[in-house]
Backbone as a chain_set.jsonl record, in Angstrom:
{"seq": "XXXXXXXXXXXXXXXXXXXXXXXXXXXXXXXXXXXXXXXXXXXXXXXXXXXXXXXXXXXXXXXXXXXXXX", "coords": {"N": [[-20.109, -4.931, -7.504], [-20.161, -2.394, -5.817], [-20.601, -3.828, -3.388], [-18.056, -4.881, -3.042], [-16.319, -2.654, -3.039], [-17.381, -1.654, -0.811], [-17.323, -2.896, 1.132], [-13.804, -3.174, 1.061], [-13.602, -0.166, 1.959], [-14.526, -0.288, 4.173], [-12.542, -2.442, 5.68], [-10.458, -1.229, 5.182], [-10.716, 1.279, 7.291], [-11.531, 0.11, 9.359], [-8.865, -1.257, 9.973], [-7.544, 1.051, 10.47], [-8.471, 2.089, 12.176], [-8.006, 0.457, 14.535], [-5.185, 0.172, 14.217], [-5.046, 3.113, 15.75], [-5.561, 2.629, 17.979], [-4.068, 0.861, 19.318], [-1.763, 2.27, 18.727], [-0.225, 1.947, 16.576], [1.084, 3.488, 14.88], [3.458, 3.512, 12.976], [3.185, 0.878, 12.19], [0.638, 1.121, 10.213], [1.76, 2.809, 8.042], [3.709, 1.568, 6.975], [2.333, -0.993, 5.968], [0.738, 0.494, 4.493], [2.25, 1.732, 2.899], [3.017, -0.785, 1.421], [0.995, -1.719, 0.255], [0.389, -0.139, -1.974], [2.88, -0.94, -3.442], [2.44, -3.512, -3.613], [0.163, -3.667, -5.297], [0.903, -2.845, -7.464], [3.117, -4.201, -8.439], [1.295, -6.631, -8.898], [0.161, -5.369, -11.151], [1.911, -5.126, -13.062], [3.106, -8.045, -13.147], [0.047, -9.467, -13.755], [-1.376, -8.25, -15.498], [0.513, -7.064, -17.803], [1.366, -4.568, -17.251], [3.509, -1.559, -17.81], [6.075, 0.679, -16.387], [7.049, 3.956, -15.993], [10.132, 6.136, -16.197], [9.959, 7.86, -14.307], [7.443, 7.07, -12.222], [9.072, 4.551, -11.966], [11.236, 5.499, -10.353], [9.772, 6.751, -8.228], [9.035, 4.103, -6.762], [10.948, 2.819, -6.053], [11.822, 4.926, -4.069], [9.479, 4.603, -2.502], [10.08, 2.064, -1.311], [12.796, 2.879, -0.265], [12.241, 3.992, 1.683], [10.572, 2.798, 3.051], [12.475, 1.04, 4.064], [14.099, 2.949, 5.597], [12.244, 3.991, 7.829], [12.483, 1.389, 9.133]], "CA": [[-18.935, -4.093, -7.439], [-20.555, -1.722, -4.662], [-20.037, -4.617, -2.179], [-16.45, -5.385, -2.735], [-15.543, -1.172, -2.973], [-17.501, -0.927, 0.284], [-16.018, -4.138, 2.439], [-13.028, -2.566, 1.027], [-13.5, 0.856, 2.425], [-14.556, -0.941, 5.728], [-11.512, -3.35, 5.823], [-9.358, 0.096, 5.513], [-11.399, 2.06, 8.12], [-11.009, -0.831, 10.507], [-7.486, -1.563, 10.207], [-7.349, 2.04, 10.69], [-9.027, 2.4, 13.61], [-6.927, -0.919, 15.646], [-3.666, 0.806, 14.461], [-4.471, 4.307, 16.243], [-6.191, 2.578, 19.428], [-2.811, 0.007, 19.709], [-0.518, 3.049, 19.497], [0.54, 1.346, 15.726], [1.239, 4.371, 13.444], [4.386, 3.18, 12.329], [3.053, 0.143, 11.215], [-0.194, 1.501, 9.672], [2.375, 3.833, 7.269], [4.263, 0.396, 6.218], [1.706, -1.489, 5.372], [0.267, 1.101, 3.631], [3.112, 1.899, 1.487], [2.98, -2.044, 0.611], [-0.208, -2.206, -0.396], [1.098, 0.383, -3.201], [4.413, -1.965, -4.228], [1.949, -4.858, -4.125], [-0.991, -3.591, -6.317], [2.031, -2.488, -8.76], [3.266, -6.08, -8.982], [0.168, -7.373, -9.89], [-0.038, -5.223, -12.619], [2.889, -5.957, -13.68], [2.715, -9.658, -13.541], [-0.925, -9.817, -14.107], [-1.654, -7.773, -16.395], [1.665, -7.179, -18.358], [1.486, -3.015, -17.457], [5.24, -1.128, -18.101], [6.488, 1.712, -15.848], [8.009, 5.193, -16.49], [10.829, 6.284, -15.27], [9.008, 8.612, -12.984], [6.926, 5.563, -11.636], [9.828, 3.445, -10.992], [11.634, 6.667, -9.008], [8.677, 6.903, -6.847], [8.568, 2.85, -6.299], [11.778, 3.103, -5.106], [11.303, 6.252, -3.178], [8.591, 3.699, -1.327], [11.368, 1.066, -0.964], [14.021, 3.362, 0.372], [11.484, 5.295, 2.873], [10.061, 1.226, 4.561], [13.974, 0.237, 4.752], [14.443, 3.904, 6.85], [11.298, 3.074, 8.555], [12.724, -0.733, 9.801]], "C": [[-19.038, -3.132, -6.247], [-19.964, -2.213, -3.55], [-18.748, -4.645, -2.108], [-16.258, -3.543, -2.215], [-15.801, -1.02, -1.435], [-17.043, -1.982, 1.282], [-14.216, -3.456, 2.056], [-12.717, -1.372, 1.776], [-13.726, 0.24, 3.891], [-13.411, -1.45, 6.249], [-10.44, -2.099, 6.212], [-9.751, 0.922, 6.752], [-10.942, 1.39, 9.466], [-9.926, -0.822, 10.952], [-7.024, -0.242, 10.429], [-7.191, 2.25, 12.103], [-7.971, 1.401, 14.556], [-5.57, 0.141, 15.232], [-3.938, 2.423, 15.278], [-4.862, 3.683, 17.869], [-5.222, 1.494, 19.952], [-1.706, 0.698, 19.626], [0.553, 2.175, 18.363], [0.94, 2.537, 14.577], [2.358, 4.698, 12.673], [3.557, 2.094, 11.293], [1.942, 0.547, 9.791], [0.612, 2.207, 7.988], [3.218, 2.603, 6.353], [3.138, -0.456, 5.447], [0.237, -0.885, 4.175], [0.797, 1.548, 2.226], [3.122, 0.33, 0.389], [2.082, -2.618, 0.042], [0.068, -1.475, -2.008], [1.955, -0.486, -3.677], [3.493, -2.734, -4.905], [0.615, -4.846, -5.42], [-0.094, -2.971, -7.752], [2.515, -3.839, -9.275], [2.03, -6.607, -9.666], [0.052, -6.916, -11.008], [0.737, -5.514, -13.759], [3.14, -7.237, -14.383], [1.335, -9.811, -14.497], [-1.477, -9.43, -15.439], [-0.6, -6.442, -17.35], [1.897, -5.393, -18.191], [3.063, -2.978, -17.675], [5.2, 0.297, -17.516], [7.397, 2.51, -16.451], [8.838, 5.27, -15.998], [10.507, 6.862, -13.905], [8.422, 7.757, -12.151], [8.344, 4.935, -11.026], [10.897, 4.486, -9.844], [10.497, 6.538, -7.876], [8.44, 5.262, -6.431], [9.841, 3.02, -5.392], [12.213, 4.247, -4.326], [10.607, 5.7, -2.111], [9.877, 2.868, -0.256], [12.205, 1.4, 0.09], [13.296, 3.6, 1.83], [11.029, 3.717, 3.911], [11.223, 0.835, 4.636], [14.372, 1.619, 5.739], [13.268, 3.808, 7.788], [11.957, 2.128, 9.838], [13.559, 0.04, 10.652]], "O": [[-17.997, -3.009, -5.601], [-19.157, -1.63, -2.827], [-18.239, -4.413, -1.011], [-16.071, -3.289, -1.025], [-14.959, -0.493, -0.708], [-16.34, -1.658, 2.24], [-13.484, -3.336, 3.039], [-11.609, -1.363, 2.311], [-12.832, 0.448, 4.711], [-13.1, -0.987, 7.346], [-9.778, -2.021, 7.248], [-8.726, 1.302, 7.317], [-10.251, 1.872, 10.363], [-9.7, -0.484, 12.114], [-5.812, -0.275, 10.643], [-6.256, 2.478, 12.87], [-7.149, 1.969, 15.275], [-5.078, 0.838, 16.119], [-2.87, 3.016, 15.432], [-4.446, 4.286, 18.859], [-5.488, 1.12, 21.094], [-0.675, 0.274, 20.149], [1.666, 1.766, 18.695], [1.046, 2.214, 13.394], [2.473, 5.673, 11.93], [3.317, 2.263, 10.098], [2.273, 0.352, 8.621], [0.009, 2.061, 6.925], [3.334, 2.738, 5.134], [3.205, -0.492, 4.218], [-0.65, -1.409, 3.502], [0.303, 1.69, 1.107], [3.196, 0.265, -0.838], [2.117, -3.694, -0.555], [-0.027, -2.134, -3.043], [1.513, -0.891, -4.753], [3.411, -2.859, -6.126], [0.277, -5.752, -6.181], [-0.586, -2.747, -8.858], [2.274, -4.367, -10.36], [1.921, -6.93, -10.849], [-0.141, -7.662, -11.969], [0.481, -5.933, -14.888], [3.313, -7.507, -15.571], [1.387, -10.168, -15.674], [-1.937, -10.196, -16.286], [-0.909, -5.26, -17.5], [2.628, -4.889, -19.043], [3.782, -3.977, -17.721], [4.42, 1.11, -18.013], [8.302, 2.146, -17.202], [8.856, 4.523, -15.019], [10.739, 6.437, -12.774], [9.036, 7.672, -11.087], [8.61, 4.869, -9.826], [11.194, 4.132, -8.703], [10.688, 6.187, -6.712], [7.501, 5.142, -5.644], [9.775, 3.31, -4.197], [13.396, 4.163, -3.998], [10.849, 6.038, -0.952], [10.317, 3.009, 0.885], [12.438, 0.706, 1.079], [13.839, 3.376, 2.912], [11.148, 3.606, 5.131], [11.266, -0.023, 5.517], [15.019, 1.311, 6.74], [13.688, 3.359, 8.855], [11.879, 2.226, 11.063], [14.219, -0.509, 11.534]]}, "num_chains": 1, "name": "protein.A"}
């Protein structure tokens, strides 16, 4: 479990680092918000979770904010 958390923290660090030294910090902010949507789906799907209202305000709060973004 160590390994995955810390290739994880690497994988983020990285992709960090390329988006400020390519002058990407739009994208960095999108694909950050979608890593949120997408680890919500899974739970969803995967493992049958159920959102609050509060939760689904702030999903689409994400939603709205990467379509003003585009």
């Amino acid at each position: 479990m160590f390994a995955a958390f810390g290739g994880s923290v690497a994988a983020y660090w990285l992709f960090r680092r390329v988006c400020i030294a390519k002058g990407l910090a739009v994208t960095e902010g999108v694909f950050g918000s979608l890593i949120t949507v997408l680890t919500v789906a899974i739970g969803l799907m995967m493992f049958k979770e159920s959102l609050s209202a509060k939760q689904m305000a702030g999903l689409g709060l994400i939603l709205v904010g990467l379509f003003l973004i585009q």
